[in-house]
GULO-12493 format. One record per residue (C-alpha): x, z, y; residue number from 1; residue in three letters. Coordinates in Angstrom, 3 decimals. Layout:
residues N
[[X, Z, Y], NUM, 'Ala'] ...
//
This chain:
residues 433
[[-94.047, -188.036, 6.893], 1, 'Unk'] [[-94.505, -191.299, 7.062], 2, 'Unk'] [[-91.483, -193.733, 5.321], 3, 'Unk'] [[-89.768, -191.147, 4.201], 4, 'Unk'] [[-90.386, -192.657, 0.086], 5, 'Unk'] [[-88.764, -195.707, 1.580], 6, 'Unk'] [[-85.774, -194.084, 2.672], 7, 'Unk'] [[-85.338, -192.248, -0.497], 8, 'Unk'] [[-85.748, -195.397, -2.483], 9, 'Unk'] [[-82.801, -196.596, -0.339], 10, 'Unk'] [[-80.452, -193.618, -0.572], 11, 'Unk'] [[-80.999, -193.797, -4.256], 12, 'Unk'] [[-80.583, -197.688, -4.247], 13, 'Unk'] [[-77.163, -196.913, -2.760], 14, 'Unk'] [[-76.452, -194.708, -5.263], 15, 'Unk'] [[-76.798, -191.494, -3.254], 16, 'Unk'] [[-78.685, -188.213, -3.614], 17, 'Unk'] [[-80.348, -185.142, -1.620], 18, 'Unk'] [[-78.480, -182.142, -3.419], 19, 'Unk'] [[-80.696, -179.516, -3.427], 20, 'Unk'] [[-80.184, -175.704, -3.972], 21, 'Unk'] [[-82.463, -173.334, -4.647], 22, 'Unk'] [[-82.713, -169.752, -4.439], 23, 'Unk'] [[-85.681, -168.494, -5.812], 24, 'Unk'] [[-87.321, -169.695, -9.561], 25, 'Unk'] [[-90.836, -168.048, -9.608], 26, 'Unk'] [[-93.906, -169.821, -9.261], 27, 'Unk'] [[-93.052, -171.612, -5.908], 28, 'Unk'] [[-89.336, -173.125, -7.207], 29, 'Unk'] [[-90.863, -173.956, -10.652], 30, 'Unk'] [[-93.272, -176.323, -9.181], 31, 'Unk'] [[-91.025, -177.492, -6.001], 32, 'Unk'] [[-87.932, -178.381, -8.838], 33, 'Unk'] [[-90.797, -180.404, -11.162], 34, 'Unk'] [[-91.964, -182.099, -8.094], 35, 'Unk'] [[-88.796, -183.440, -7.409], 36, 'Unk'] [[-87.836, -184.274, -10.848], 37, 'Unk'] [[-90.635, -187.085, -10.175], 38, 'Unk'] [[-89.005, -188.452, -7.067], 39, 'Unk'] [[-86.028, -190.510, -5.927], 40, 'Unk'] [[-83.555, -190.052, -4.341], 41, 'Unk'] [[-83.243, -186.142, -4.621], 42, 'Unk'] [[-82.869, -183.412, -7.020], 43, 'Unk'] [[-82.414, -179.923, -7.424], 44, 'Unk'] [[-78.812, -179.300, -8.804], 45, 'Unk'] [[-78.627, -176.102, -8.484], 46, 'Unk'] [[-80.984, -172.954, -8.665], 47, 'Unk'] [[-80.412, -169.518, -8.554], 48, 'Unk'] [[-82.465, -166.220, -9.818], 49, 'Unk'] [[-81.755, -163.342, -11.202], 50, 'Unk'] [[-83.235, -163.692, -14.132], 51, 'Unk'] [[-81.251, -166.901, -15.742], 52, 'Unk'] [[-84.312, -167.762, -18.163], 53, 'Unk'] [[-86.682, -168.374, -15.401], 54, 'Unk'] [[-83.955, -170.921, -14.136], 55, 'Unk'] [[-83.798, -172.799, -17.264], 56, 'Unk'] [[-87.229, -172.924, -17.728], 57, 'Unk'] [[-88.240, -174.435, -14.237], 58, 'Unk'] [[-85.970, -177.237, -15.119], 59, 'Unk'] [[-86.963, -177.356, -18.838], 60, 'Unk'] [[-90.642, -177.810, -17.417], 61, 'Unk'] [[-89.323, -180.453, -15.209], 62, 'Unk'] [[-88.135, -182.333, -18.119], 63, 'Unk'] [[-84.303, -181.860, -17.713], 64, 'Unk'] [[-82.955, -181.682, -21.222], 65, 'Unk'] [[-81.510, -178.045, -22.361], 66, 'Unk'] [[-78.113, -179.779, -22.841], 67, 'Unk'] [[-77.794, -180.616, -19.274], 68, 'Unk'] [[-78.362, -176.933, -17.776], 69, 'Unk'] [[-75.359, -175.319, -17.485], 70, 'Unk'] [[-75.489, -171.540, -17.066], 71, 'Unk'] [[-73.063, -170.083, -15.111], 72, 'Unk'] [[-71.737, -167.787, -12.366], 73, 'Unk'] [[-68.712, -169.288, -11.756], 74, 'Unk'] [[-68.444, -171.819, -8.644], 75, 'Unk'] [[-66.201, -173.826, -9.876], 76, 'Unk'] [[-68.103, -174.710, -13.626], 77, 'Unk'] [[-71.342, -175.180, -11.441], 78, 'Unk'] [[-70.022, -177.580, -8.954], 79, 'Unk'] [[-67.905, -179.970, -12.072], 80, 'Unk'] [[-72.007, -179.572, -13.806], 81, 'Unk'] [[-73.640, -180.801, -10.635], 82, 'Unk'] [[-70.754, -183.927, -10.655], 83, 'Unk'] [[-71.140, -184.629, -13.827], 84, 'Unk'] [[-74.803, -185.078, -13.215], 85, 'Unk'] [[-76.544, -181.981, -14.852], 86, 'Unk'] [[-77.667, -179.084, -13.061], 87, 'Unk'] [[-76.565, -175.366, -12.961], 88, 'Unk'] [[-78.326, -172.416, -13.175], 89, 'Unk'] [[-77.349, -169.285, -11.816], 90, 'Unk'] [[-77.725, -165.767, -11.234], 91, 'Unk'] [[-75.696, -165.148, -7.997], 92, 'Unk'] [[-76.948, -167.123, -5.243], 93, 'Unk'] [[-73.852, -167.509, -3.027], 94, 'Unk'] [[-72.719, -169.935, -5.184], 95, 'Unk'] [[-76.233, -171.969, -4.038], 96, 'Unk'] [[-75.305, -171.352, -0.202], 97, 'Unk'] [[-71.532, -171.911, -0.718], 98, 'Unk'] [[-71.045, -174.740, -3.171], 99, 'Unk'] [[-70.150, -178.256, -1.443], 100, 'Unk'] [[-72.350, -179.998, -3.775], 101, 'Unk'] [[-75.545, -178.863, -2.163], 102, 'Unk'] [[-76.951, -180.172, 0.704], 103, 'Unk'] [[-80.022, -178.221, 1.459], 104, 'Unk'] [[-80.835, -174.783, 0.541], 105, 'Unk'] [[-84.656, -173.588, 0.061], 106, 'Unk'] [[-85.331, -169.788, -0.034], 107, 'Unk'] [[-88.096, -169.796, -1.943], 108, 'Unk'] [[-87.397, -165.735, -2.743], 109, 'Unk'] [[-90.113, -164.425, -0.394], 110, 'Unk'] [[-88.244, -161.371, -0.195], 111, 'Unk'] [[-87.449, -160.935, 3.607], 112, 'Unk'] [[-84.129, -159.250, 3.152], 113, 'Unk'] [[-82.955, -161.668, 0.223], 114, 'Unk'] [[-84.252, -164.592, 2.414], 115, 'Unk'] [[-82.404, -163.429, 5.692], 116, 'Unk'] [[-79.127, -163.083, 3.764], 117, 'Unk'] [[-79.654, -166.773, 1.878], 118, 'Unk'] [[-80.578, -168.587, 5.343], 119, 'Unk'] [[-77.525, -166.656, 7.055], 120, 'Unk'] [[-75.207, -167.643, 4.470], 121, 'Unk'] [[-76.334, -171.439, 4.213], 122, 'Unk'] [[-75.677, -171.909, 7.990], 123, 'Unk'] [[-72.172, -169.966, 8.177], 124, 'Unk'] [[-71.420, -172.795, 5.316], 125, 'Unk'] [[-73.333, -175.370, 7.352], 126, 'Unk'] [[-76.054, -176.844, 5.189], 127, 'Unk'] [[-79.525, -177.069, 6.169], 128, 'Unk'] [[-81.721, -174.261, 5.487], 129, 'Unk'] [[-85.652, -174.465, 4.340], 130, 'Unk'] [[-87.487, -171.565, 4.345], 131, 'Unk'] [[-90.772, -170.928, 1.948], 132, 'Unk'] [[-89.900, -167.491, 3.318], 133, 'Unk'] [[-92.018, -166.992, 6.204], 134, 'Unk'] [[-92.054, -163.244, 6.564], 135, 'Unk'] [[-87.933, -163.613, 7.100], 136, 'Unk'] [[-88.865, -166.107, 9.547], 137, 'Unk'] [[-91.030, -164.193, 11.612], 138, 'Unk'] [[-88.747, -161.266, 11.997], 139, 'Unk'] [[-85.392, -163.301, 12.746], 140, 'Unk'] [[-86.351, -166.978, 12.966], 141, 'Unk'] [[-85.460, -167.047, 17.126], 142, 'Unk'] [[-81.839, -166.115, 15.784], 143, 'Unk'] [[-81.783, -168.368, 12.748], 144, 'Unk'] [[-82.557, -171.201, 14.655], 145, 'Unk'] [[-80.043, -170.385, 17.431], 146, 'Unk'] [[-77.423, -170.461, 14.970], 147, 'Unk'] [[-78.371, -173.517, 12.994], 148, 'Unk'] [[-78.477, -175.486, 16.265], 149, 'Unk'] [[-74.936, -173.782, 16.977], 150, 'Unk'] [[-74.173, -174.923, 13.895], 151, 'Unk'] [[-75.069, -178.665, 13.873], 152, 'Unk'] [[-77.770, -178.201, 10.825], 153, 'Unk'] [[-81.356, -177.726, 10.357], 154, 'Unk'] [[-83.461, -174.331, 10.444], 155, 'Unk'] [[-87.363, -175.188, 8.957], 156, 'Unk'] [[-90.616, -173.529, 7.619], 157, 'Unk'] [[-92.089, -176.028, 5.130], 158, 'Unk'] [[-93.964, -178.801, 4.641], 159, 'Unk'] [[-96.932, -177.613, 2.501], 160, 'Unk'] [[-97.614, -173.883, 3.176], 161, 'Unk'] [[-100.008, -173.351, 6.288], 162, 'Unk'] [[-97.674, -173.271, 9.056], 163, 'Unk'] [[-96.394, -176.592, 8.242], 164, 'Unk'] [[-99.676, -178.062, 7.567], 165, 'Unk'] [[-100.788, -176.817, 11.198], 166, 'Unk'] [[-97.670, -177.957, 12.768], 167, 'Unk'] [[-98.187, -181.340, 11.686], 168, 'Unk'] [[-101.848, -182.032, 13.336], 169, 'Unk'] [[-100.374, -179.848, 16.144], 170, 'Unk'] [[-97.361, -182.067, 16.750], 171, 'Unk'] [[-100.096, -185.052, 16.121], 172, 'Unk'] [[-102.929, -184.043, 18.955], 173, 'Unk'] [[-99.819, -183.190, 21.426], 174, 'Unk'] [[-98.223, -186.485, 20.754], 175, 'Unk'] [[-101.142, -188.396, 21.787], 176, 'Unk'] [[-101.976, -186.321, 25.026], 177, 'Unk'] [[-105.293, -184.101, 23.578], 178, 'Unk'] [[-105.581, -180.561, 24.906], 179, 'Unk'] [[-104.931, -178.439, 21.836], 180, 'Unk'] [[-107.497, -175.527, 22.578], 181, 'Unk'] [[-106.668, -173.705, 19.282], 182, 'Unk'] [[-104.712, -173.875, 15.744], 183, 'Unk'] [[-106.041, -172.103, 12.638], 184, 'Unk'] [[-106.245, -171.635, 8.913], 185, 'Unk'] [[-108.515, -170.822, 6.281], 186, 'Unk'] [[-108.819, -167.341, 4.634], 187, 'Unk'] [[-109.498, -167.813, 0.961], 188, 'Unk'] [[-110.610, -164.498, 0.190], 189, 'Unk'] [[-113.117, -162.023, 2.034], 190, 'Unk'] [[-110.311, -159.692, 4.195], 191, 'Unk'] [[-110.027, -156.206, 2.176], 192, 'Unk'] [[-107.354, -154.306, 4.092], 193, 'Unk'] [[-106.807, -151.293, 1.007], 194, 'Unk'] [[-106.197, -154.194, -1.003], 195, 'Unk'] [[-102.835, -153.596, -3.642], 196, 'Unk'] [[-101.396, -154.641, -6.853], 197, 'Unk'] [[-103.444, -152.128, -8.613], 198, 'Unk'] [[-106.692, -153.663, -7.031], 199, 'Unk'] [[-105.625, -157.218, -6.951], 200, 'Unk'] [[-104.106, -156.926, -11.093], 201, 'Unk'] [[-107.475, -158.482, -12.675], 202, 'Unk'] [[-107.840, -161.329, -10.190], 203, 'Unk'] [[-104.316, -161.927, -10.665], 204, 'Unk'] [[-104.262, -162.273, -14.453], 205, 'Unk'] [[-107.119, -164.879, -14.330], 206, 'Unk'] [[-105.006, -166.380, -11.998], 207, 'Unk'] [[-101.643, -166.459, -13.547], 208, 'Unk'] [[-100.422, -165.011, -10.364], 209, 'Unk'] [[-98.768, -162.144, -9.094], 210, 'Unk'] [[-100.620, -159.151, -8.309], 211, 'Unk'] [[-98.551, -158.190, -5.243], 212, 'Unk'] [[-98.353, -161.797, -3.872], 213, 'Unk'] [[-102.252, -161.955, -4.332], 214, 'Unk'] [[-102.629, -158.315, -2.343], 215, 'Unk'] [[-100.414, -159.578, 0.525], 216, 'Unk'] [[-103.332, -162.626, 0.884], 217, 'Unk'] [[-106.139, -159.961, 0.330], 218, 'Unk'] [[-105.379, -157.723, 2.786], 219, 'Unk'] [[-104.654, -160.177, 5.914], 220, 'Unk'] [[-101.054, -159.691, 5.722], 221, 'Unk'] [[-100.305, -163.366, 4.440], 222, 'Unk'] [[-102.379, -164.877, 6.977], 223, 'Unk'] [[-101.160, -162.731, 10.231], 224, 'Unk'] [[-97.326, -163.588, 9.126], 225, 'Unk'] [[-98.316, -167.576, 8.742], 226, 'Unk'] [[-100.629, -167.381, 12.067], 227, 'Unk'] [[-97.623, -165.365, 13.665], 228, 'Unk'] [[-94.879, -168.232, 12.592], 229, 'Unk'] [[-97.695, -170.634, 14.305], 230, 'Unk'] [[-97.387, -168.602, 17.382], 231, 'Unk'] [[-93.655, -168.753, 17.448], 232, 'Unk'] [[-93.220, -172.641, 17.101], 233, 'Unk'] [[-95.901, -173.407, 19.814], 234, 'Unk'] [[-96.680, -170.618, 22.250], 235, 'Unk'] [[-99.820, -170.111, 21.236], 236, 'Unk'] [[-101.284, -166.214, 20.652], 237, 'Unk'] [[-103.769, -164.613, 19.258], 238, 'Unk'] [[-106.843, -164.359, 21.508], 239, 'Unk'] [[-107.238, -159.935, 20.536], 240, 'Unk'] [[-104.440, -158.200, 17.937], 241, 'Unk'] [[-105.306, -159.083, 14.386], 242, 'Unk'] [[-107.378, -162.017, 15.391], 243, 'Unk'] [[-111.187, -162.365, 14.811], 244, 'Unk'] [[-111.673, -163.874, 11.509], 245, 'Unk'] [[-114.767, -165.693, 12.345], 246, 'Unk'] [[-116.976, -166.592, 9.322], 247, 'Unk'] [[-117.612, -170.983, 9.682], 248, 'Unk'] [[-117.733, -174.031, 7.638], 249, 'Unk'] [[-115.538, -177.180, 9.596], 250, 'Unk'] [[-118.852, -178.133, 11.200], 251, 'Unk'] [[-119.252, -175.157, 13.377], 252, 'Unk'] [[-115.803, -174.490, 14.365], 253, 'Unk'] [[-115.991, -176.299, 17.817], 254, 'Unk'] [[-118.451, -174.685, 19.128], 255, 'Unk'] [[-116.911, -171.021, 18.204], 256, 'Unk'] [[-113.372, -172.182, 20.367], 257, 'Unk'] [[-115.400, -172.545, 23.378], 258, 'Unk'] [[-114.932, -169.681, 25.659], 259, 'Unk'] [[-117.490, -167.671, 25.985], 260, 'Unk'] [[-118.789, -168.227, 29.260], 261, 'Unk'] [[-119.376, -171.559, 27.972], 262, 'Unk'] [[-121.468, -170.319, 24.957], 263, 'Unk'] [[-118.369, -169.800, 22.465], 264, 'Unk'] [[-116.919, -166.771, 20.665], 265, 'Unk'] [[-113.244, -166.911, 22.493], 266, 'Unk'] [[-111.783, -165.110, 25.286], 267, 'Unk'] [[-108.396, -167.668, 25.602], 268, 'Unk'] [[-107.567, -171.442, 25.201], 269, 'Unk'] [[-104.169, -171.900, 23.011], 270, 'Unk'] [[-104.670, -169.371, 20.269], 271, 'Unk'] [[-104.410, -169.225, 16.544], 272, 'Unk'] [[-106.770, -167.960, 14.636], 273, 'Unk'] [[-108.099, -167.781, 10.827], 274, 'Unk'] [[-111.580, -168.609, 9.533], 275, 'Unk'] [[-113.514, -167.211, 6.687], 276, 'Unk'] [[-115.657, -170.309, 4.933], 277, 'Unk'] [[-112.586, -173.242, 5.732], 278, 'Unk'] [[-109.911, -172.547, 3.110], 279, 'Unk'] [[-107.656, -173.967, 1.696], 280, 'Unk'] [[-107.573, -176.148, 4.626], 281, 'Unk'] [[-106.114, -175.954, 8.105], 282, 'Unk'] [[-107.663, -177.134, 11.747], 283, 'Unk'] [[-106.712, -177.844, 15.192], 284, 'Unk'] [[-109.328, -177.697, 18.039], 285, 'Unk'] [[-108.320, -180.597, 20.704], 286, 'Unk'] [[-110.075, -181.644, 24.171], 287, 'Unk'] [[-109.748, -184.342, 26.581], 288, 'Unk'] [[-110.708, -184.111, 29.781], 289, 'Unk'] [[-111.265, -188.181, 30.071], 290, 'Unk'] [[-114.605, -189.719, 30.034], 291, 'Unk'] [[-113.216, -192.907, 28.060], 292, 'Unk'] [[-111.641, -190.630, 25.351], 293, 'Unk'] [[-115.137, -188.415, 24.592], 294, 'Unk'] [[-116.533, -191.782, 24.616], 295, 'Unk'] [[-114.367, -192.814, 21.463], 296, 'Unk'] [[-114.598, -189.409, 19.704], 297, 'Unk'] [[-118.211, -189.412, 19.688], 298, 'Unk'] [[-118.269, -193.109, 18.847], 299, 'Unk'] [[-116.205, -192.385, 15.619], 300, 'Unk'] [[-117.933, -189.488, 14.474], 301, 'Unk'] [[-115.809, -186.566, 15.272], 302, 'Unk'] [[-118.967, -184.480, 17.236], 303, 'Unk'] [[-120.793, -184.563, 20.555], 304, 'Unk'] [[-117.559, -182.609, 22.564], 305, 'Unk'] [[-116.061, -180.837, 24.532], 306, 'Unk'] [[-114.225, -179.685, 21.627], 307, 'Unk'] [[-113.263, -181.607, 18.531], 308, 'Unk'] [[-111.906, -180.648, 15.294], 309, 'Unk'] [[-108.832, -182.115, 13.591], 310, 'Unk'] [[-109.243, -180.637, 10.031], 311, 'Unk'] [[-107.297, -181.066, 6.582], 312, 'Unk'] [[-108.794, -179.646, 3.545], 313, 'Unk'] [[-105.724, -179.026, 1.579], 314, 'Unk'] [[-102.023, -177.866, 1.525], 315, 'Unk'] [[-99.875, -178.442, -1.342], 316, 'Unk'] [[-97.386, -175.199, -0.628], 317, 'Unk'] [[-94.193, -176.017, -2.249], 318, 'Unk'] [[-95.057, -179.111, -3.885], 319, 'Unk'] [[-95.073, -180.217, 0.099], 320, 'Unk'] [[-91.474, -178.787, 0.356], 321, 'Unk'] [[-89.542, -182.288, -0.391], 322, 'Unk'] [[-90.719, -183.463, 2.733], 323, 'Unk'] [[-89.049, -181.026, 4.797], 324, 'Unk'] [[-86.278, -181.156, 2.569], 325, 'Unk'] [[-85.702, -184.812, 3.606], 326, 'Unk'] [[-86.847, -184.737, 7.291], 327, 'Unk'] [[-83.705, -182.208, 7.776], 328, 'Unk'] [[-81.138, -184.131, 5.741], 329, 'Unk'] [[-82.444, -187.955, 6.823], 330, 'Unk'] [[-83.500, -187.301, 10.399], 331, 'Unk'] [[-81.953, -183.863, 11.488], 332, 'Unk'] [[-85.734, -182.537, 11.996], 333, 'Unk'] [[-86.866, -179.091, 11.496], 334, 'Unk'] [[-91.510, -179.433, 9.930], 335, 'Unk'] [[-91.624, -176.120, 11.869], 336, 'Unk'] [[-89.377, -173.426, 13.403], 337, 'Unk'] [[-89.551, -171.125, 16.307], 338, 'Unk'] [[-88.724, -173.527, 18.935], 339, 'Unk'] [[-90.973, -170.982, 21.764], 340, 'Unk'] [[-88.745, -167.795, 20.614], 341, 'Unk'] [[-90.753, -164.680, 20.086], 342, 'Unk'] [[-93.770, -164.775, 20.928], 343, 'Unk'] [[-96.213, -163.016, 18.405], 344, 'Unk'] [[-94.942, -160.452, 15.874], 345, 'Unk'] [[-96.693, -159.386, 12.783], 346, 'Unk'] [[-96.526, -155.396, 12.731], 347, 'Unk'] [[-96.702, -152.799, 10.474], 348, 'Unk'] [[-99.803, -150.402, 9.805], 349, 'Unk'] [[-100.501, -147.563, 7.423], 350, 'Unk'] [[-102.739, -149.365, 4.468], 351, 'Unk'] [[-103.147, -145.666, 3.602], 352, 'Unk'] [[-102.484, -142.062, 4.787], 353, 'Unk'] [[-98.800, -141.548, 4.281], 354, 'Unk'] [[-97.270, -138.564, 4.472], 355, 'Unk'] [[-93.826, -137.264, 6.376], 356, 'Unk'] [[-90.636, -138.340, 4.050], 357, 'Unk'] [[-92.379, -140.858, 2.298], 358, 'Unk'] [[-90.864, -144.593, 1.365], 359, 'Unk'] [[-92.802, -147.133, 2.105], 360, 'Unk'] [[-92.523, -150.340, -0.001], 361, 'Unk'] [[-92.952, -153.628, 0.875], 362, 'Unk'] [[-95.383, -156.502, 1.637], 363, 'Unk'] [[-98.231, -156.915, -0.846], 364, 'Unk'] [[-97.481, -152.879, -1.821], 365, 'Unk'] [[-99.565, -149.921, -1.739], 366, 'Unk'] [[-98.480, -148.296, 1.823], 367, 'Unk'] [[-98.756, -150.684, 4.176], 368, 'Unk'] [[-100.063, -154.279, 5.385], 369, 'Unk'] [[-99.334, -156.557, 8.553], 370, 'Unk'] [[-101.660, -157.818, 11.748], 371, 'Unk'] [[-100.626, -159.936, 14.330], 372, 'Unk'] [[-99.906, -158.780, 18.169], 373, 'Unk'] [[-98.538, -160.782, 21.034], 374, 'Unk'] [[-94.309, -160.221, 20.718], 375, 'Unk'] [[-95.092, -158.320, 24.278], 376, 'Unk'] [[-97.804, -156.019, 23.213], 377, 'Unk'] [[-95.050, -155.358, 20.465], 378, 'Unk'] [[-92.937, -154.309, 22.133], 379, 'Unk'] [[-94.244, -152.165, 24.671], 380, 'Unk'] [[-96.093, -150.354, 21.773], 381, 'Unk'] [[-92.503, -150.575, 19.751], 382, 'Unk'] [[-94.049, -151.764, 16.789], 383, 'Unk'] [[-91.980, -151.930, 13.457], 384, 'Unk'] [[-92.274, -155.782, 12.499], 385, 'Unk'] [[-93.389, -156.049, 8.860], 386, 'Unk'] [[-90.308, -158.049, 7.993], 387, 'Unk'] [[-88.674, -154.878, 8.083], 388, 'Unk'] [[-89.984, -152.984, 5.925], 389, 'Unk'] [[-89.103, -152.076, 1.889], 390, 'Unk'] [[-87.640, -149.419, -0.492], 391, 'Unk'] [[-85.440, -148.026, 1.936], 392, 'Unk'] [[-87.705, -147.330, 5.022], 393, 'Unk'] [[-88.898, -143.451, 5.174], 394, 'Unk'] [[-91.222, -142.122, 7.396], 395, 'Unk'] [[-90.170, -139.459, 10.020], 396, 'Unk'] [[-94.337, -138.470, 10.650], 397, 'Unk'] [[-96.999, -138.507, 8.629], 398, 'Unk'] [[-99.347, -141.306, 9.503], 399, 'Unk'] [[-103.237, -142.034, 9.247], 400, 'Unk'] [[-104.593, -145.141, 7.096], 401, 'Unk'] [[-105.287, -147.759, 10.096], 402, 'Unk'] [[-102.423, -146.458, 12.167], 403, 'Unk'] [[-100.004, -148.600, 13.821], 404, 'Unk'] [[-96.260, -147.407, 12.656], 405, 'Unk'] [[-93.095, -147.987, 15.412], 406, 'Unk'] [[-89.902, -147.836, 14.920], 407, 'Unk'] [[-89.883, -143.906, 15.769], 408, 'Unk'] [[-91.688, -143.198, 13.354], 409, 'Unk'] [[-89.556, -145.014, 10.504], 410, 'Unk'] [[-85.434, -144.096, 9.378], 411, 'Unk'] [[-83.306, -146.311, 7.283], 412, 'Unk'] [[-81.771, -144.912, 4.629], 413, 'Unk'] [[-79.371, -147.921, 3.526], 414, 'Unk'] [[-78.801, -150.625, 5.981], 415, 'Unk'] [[-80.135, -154.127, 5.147], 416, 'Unk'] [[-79.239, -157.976, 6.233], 417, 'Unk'] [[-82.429, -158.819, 7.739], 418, 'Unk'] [[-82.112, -155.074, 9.875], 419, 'Unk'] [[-78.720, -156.195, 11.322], 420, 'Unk'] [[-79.864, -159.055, 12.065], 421, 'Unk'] [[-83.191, -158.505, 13.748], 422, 'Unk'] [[-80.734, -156.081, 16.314], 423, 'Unk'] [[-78.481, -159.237, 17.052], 424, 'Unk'] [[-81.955, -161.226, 17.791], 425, 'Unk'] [[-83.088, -157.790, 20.057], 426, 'Unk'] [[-79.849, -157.877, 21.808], 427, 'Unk'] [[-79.992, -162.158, 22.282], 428, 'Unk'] [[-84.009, -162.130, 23.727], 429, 'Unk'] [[-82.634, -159.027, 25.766], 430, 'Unk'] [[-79.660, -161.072, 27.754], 431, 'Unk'] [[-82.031, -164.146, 27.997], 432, 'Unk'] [[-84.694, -162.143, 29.964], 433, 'Unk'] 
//
């Protein structure tokens, strides 16, 4: 965002800070706490995981001396640490959410459950909340961000991953009066809906990555949850369930967001969609309906009309994250949240045949991956959101590979955060309607 370095110069200048907690030290914190290492006016004093080493090595890799890391699990040592200008590292992360030396809180866990119970926990203590979460915010953003405004703080999505990125040209084509016809991403990999850890564990390896994370990209689910927190924050949909995945370079995609009585591959205006052949980058499709303004477009190059593409070929995931960071504590601004309530929902569907009494696991696992649906189609089918699910969800039914599974078909067998609070959410879209 533009002048935001300035205004971290000057907070620094003036011998202030952006107190930063973290929750969260895998490959996302590590490279969000050595980004900020590099910049002024902000730093991460405290981070959380529950393994301690991966703590001290994010800041170690940073360049924060082992003498100024203080380990600890005791609120008060961590908070005298953080005044005394080093940095604590912890493995219980209420002392993140509840310590009056941070300012901002990222979840950076990308564990739904862990990340509902961090972002509750940060607003009952009033501090802004930034989520690198997105599958938490997909199930119970609408209620998050209810309660942050309640609260008098700040409920985000990032800067950096996808959502953000498409927010931003979003919020830029709106601004200056363009029709938005569409908003999309790039897929990076060819969609493989069987994909798991097993499958993924080679490609991961190369890639220094995690075999479950790169599974959850793989098989769609990544890309429905992002498209899905899209949806949320603008009121766009998805023009059929699970999208179309249309195969285009940046060239072509105009024409394919014309409808298709007009030539084009689209039933809908205002949908979000992903697009093998354009990754890692992220697009919005704008019109204008004035004569003067197709004029200009085709004068600077952006195509012959009636659809333009706004297109940006990167996104810098949590290395992006300092932006939001400082656009909630500076100017009170959220990059992204749900500001249209529910209005897609990323559901659940068998990745396999299961059978009756079995557990499914989680997001990236072996049982089962997401796909996007309009928050009404949801509901009327009672799909279980993917948000939802983990160690503790057992079937009721056995259920074919490709099926969609509801919330009939599912019991809880230990009661979660993010479950209690996707009923308060239920119950809160319920008396609005």
């Amino acid at each position: 965002m533009l002048g935001i370095n300035r205004k971290l110069e000057e907070l620094e200048k003036a011998g202030g800070q952006i107190k930063v907690g973290l929750v969260g030290a895998g490959q996302m914190g590590r490279g969000m706490v050595s980004q900020i290492e590099s910049m002024s006016g902000m730093r991460v004093v405290m981070t959380a995981d529950i393994q301690i080493d991966h703590v001290v090595n994010a800041y170690v890799k940073s360049g924060v001396q082992d003498t100024d890391i203080v380990k600890t699990n005791v609120l008060e040592e961590a908070d005298e640490a953080i005044r005394s200008g080093k940095v604590a590292a912890t493995t219980d992360a209420q002392l993140v959410t509840s310590s009056t030396e941070v300012d901002v809180i990222v979840d950076a866990t990308g564990v739904p459950d862990i990340g509902a119970k961090i972002a509750w926990d940060a607003i009952l203590n009033k501090k802004h909340i930034v989520m690198l979460n997105v599958e938490a915010d997909v199930t119970i953003g609408p209620l998050l961000l209810k309660m942050a405004d309640a609260s008098g703080v700040v409920y985000t999505g990032t800067a950096g991953d996808e959502p953000g990125a498409v927010m931003e040209l979003y919020d830029f084509a709106d601004a200056l009066g363009f029709e938005v016809v569409a908003l999309g991403k790039g897929k990076n990999n060819p969609l493989n809906l069987s994909a798991n850890p097993d499958s993924a564990a080679e490609e991961a390896a190369r890639k220094g990555a995690s075999p479950k994370m790169l599974a959850s990209f793989q098989d769609g689910t990544k890309t429905m949850v992002e498209m899905t927190a899209v949806a949320n924050a603008t009121g766009f949909l998805p023009d059929k369930p699970g999208m179309h995945g249309f195969v285009s370079d940046v060239k072509g995609l105009p024409e394919i967001f014309q409808l298709k009585e007009d030539g084009g591959q689209v039933s809908n205006k205002k949908i979000v969609e992903y697009i093998n052949g354009v990754a890692p980058g992220v697009f919005a499709i704008i019109a204008s309906e004035k004569a003067e303004v197709n004029h200009e477009m085709q004068y600077l190059s952006m195509g012959e009309g009636p659809n333009y593409v706004l297109y940006r070929p990167y996104h810098l995931t949590s290395l992006e994250t300092p932006i939001s960071i400082a656009r909630a504590y500076i100017y009170n601004e959220a990059t992204i949240a749900p500001w249209e309530g529910l209005q897609a929902e990323t559901v659940t569907v068998a990745k396999t045949d299961l059978e009756e009494g079995q557990f499914l696991d989680s997001i990236g696992g072996f049982t089962v991956y997401g796909s996007i649906l309009s928050a009404a189609d949801a509901k009327e089918k009672n799909a279980l959101p993917l948000g939802l699910v983990d160690r503790n969800v057992q079937l009721k039914r056995s259920v074919k590979k490709g099926e969609l599974i509801t919330y009939q078909d599912v019991v809880q067998t230990k009661e979660s955060t993010i479950w209690r609070l996707r009923r308060m959410q239920d119950d809160m879209l319920s008396s609005q309607s």
